[in-house]
ZAMARGU-4260 file (C-alpha; in steps of 0.2 Angstrom, whole numbers, plus 5000, padded with zeros to 4 digits):
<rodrens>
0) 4675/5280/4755 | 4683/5296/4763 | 4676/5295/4780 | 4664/5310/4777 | 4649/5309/4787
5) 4631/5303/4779 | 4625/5314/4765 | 4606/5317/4774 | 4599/5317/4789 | 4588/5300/4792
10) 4571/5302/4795 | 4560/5304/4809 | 4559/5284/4818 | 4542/5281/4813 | 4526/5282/4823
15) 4521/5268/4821 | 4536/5258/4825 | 4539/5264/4844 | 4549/5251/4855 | 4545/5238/4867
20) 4548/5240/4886 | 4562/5227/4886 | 4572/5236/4870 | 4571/5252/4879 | 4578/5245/4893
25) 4592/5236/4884 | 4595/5252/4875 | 4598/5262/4893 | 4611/5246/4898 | 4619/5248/4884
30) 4622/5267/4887 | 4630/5262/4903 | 4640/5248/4896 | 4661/5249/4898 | 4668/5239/4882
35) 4667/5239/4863 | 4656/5223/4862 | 4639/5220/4870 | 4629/5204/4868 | 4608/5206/4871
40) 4602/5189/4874 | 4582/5189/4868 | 4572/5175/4864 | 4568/5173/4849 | 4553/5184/4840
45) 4556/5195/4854 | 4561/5209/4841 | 4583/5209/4841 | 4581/5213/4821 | 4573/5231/4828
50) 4583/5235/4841 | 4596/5232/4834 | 4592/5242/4820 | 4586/5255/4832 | 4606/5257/4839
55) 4610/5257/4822 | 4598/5273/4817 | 4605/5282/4837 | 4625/5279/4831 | 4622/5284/4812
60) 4611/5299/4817 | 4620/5306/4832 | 4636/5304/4819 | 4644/5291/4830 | 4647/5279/4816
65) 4647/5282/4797 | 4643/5265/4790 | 4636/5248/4799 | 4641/5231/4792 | 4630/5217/4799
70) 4632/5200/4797 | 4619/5186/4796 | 4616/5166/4795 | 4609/5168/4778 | 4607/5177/4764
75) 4588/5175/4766 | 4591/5184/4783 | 4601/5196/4775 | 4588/5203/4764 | 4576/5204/4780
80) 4588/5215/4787 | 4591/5227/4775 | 4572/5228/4769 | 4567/5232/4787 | 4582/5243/4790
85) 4576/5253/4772 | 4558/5256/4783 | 4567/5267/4794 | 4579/5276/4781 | 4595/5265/4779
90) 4602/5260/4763 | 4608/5244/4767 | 4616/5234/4753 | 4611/5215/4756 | 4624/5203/4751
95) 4636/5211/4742 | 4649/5203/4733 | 4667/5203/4740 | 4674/5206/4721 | 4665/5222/4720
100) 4675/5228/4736 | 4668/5240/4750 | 4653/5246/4745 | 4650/5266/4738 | 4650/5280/4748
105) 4631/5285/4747 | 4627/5268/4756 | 4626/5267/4775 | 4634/5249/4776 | 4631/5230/4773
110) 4621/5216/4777 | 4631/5202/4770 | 4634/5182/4777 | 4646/5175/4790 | 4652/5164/4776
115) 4655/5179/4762 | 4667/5186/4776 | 4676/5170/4781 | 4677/5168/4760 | 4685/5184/4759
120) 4691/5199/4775 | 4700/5210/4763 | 4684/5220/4757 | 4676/5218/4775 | 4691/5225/4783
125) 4695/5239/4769 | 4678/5248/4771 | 4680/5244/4792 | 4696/5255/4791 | 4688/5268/4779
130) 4673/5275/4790 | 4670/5269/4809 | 4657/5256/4811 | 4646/5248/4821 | 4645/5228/4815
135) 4629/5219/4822 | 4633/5202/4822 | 4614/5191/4820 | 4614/5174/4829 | 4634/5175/4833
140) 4636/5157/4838 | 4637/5153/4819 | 4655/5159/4821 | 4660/5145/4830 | 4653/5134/4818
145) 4670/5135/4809 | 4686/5142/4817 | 4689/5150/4801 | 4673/5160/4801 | 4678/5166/4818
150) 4694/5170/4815 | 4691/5180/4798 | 4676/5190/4805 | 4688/5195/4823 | 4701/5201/4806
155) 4689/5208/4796 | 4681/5220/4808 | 4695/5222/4820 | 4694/5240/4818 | 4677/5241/4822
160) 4670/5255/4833 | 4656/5246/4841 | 4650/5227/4841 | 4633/5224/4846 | 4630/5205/4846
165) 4612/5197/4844 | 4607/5183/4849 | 4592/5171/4854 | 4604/5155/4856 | 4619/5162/4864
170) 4626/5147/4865 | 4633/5133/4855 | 4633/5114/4853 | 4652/5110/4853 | 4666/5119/4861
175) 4669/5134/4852 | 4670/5150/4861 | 4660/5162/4851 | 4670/5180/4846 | 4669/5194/4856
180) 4660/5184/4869 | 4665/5184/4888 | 4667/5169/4898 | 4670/5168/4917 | 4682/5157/4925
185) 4671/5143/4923 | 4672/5145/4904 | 4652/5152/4906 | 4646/5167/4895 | 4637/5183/4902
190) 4626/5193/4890 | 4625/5209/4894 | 4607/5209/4893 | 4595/5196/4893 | 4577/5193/4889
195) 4568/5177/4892 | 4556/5168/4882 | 4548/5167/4900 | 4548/5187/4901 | 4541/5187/4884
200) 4525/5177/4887 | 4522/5187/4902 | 4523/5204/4893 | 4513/5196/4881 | 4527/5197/4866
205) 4528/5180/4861 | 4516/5167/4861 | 4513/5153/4872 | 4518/5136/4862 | 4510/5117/4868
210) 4520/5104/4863 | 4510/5088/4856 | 4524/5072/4857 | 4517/5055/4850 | 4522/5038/4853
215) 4519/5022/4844 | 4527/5004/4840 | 4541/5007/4827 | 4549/4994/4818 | 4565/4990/4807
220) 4581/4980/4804 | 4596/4984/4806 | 4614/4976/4805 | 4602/4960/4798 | 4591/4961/4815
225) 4574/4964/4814 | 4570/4975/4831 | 4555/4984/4837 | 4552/4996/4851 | 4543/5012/4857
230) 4549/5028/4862 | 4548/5021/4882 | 4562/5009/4878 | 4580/5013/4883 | 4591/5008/4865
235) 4608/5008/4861 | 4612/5027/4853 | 4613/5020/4834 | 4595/5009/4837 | 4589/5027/4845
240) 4593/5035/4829 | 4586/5022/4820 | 4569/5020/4830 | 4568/5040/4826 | 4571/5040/4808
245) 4557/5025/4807 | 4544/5034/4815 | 4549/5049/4803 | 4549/5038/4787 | 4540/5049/4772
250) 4530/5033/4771 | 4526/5026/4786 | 4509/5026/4797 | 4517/5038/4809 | 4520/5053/4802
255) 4503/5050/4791 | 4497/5050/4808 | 4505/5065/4815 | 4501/5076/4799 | 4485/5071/4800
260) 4481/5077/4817 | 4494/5093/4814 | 4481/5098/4799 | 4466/5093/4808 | 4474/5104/4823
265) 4477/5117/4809 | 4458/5117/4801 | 4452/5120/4819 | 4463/5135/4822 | 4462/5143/4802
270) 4439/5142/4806 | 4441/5151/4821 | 4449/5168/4822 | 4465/5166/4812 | 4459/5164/4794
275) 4476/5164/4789 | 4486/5152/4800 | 4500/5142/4793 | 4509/5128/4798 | 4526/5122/4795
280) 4534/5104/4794 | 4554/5101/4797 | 4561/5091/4786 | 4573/5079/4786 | 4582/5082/4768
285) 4576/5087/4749 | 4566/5068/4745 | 4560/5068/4762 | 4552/5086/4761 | 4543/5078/4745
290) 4537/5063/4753 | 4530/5073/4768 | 4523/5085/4754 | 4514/5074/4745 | 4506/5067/4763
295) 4500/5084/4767 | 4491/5088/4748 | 4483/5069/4750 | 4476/5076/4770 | 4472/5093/4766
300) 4469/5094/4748 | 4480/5109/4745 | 4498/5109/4738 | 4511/5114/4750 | 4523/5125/4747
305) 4542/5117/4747 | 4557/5123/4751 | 4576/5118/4753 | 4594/5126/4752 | 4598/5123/4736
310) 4585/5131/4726 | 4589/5148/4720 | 4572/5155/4722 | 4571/5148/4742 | 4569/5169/4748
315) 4556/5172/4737 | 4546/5156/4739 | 4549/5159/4759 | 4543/5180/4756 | 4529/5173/4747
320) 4521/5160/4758 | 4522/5172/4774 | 4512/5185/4764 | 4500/5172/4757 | 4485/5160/4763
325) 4493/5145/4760 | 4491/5131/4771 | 4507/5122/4773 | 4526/5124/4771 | 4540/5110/4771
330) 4556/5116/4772 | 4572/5107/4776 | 4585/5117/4786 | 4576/5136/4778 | 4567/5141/4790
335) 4574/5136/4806 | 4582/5152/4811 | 4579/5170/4807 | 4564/5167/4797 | 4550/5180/4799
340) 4532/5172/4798 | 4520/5176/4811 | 4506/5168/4803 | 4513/5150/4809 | 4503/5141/4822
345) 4506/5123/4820 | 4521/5114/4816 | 4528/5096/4814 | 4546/5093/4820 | 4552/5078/4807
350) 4567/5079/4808 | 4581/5066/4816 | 4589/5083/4824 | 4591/5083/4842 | 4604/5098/4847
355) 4596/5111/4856 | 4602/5123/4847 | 4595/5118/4833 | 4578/5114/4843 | 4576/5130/4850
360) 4577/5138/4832 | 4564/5128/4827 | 4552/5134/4842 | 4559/5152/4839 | 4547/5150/4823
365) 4531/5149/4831 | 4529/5161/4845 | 4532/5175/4835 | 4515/5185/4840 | 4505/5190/4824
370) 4493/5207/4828 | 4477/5193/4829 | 4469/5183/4838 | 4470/5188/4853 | 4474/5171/4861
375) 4487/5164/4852 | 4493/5146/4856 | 4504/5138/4847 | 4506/5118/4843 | 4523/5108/4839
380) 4519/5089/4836 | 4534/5081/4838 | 4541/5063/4842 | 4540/5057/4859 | 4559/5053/4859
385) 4567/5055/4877 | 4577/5069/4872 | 4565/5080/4862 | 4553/5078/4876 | 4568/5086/4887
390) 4571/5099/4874 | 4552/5105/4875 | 4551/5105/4895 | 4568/5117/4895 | 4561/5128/4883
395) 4558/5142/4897 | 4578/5142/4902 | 4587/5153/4900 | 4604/5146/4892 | 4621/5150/4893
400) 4636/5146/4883 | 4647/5136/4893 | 4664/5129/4886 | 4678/5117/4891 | 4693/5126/4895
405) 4705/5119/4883 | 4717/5122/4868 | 4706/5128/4853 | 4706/5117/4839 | 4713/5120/4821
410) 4706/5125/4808 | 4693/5109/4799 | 4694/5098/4816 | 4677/5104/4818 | 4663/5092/4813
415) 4648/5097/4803 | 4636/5103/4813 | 4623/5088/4819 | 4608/5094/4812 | 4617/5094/4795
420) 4623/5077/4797 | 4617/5064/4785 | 4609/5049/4792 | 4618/5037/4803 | 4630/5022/4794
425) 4626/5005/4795 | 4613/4994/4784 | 4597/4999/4791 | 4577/4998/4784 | 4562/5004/4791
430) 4548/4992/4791 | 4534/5000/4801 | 4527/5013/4812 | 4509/5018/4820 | 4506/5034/4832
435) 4496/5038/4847 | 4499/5054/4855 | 4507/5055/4872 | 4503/5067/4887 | 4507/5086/4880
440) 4519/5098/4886 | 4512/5117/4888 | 4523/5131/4891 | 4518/5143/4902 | 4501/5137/4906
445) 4502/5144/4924 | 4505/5162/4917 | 4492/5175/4913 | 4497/5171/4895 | 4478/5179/4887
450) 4480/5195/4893 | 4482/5209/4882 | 4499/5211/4874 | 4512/5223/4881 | 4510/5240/4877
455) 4524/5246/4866 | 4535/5260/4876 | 4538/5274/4866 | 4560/5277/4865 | 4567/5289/4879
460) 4583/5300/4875 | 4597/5294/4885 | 4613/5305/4887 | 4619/5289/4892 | 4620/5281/4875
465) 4636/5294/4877 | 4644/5281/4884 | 4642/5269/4869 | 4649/5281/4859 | 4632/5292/4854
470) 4618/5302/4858 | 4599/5291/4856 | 4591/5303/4842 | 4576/5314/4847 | 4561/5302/4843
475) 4544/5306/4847 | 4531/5298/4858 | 4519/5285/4848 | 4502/5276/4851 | 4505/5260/4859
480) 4503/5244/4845 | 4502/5225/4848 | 4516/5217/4838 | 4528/5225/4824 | 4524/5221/4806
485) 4535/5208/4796 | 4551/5212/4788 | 4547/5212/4769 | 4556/5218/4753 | 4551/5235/4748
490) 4549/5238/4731 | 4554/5253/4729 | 4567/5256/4743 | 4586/5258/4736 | 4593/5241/4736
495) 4579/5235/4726 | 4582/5249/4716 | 4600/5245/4711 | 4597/5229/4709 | 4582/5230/4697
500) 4595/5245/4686 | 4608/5233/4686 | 4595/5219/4678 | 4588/5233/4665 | 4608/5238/4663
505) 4612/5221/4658 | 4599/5218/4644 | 4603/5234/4638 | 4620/5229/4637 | 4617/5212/4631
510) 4607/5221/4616 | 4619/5233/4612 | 4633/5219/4611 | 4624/5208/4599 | 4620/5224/4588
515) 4637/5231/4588 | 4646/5218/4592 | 4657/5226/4605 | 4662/5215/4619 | 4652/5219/4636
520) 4667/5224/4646 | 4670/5236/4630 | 4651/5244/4634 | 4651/5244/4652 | 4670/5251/4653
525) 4665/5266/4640 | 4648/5271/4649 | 4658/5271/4667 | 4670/5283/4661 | 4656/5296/4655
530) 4647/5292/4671 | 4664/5295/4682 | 4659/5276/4690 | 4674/5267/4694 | 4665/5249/4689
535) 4646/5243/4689 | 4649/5236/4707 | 4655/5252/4712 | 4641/5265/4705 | 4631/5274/4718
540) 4613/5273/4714 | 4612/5291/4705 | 4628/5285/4695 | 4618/5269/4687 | 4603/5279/4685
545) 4613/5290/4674 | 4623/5275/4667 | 4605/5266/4661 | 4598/5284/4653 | 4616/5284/4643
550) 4613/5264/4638 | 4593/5266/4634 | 4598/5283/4621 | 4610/5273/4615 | 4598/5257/4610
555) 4584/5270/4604 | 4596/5278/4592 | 4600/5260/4585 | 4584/5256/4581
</rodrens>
């Protein structure tokens, strides 16, 4: 970590990866921009992971920076990151652990989790001080979430030289300011660029999205009252709740209903030009993602893939459905932000969430364009409750983040965000539920929404990007293309190469334990010093290459 600048020059920006009209623009405001911070505002599957990355390649190649540190909702997200930042020649370490301090010197940064940073600034900070920076901070209004998480990322990468922020939801649904954000008098954030899911459809980047609400006669008890009542009737905000969360029971008529149509609405999209369409169901929580699961195999005869925050594989079984076939996914929370699948045309919003936050998330999952069809609606069946309905028919705003102007709060006053929330208190049953659907909402049916999509513009040299503190790298002029591939992991980039010689150099180390009985700190200690490593955490890549050739000779010889 002594500052020195990257060891190689990156590669050419591929080809085939030329940007869109709007990221070129954004790129040419940011040159201009006065300030160490810039927010770009872009609707979601617009492509922020690629321009971003794309000021990351300028600032790393033009020697502006030495390092970037991103930061991300998930680890999921962060493994996106870092496989798509590998396409283009970055070494990005996906979440690495704060114990194992800054990372080695023949890596070009971090992609690692608000959370990691708020559990630990020291590391974050040491490596920010070390080499300048540029941190890009994906989806930022998770700061806000906590005042912790803000106030350890504002210390952790005080020294930073730039901050590019990036988000589709720049705003929040409590009072929080968001880091590094501006506010005007009226305690309402400016971006510093902005691109509307409205622009989008018209440029042909996103897809156009129908919303399919459906009614019906709910009915349960609650508080020892048996109630019953629509989604037309005006309730009490608990009897709201509860209304919703009948109409969502895992096991009522409704949402066999709903699912049935959704699937139907999925067969007749998967036999026409999209062979390999998906769709996506919101969960409530873990038992209601099985009951809905167990719905959709009964309907469509096909096992849907599940998944939920607490399973240790959720990254993998997410990377495995958007590369497969399959049908159908549940998820509960997963996929609601970040999430790269452009094969997902049809989706069910069960669950009792109604920020819009949140909401938008959700939507953010289904316009992402996909290289075919060429006409490209998507469907969300949702409830026909008052304030989803009012969700769907704002989708085309653009939103700001608008706060109270007030004292801050401390640390832990902060609720839990309310799509995390468990269900309301209070003794409540749901009894029963049908569905009709109600009249649909389409977004953007007024627009020229079939055209062909948006030619990608090729990236211009800007001496500008001077300003921002260096030059855009020489790329040359590539053949137009309709929609950037997905992020996946790359087998045989470096992070999966570290990590796959760190798996071999445990077994190898495991198995000359147990032979010589030696402790494992005893092995590890011994083949860093003949390797000059520091620790395991600390090797660069050629350093546990060289580290596993020792440990592999070592076991042969034992044999």
């Amino acid at each position: 970590m002594n500052g020195a600048r990257r060891k190689a020059a990156l590669p050419p920006w591929p080809e085939t990866r030329p940007l869109r009209a709007w990221q070129t623009k954004a790129i040419e405001v940011l040159a201009e921009h006065e300030g160490d911070a810039f927010l770009a505002s872009a609707t979601p599957a617009a492509g922020k992971t690629t321009f971003g990355l794309r000021v990351a390649y300028d600032m790393l190649s033009s020697g502006a920076v030495q390092r970037v540190a991103i930061l991300a909702p998930t680890a999921h997200i962060c493994r996106q990151w870092a496989a798509d930042a590998a396409r283009y020649g970055m070494d990005l370490e996906p979440n690495r652990p704060n114990a194992e301090g800054p990372e080695p010197s023949d890596r070009d940064g971090v992609v690692v989790t608000y959370q990691a940073v708020a559990a630990g600034a020291r590391p974050h900070r040491t490596a920010c001080n070390a080499r300048r920076t540029l941190l890009i901070a994906d989806e930022p209004h998770h700061m806000g979430e906590h005042a912790a998480w803000g106030a350890t990322a504002m210390d952790a990468f005080a020294k930073a030289q730039k901050r590019l922020l990036l988000s589709g939801t720049p705003f929040r649904s409590d009072n929080s300011p968001i880091p590094w954000v501006e506010y005007d008098a009226d305690g309402v954030s400016a971006a510093s660029y902005s691109y509307s899911y409205t622009q989008a459809l018209v440029d042909g980047v996103c897809r156009p999205i129908t919303f399919q609400p459906y009614d019906g006669d709910m009915e349960w008890t609650s508080d020892g009252r048996r109630r019953r009542a629509d989604f037309s009737v005006v309730l009490p905000r608990n009897e709201d709740a509860r209304r919703l969360r009948t109409a969502l029971d895992g096991d009522g008529d409704w949402i066999r209903r709903v699912l049935i149509d959704a699937d139907a609405k999925l067969g007749e999209i998967r036999g026409g030009e999209h062979p390999d369409a998906g769709g996506l169901v919101i969960a409530m929580d873990k038992q209601h993602a099985f009951q809905l699961a167990a719905q959709l195999e009964r309907i469509s005869g096909e096992t849907p893939m599940i998944v939920t925050s607490d399973e240790v594989d959720a990254s993998q079984r997410i990377a495995r459905f958007a590369a497969s076939t399959q049908r159908w996914i549940v998820s509960v929370l997963m996929v609601s932000e970040g999430v790269d699948i452009p094969r997902l045309r049809v989706g069910v919003y069960a669950t009792s969430a109604r920020t819009e936050l949140f909401f938008r998330q959700v939507v953010g999952r289904f316009i992402r364009r996909s290289p075919r069809p060429r006409h490209q609606m998507s469907f969300l069946f949702l409830p026909s409750d008052i304030l989803l309905k009012t969700l769907a028919s704002r989708i085309e705003e653009e939103r700001n983040h608008a706060i109270e102007l007030k004292p801050a709060v401390e640390d832990g006053e902060l609720d839990e965000p309310p799509e995390r929330r468990r269900s309301e208190p209070g003794v409540y049953e749901a009894l029963y539920s049908d569905a009709r659907p109600d009249e649909h909402i389409q977004i953007g049916e007024n627009m020229m929404l079939f055209g062909e999509p948006e030619p990608a513009a090729a990236a211009r040299p800007s001496a500008a990007f001077m300003a921002f503190g260096g030059g855009i790298a020489e790329t040359r002029r590539a053949e137009p293309v309709d929609v950037l591939p997905s992020a996946a992991d790359d087998p045989t980039s470096s992070y999966q190469r570290r990590e796959k010689l760190r798996e071999e150099r445990s077994k190898l180390v495991a198995t000359l334990a147990r032979r010589r009985g030696e402790q494992h700190r005893e092995i590890n200690a011994r083949i860093n010093r003949a390797v000059g490593a520091v620790s395991v955490g600390k090797s660069t890549l050629d350093q546990l290459e060289r580290a596993n050739e020792r440990l592999r000779r070592e076991v042969d010889r034992g044999r």
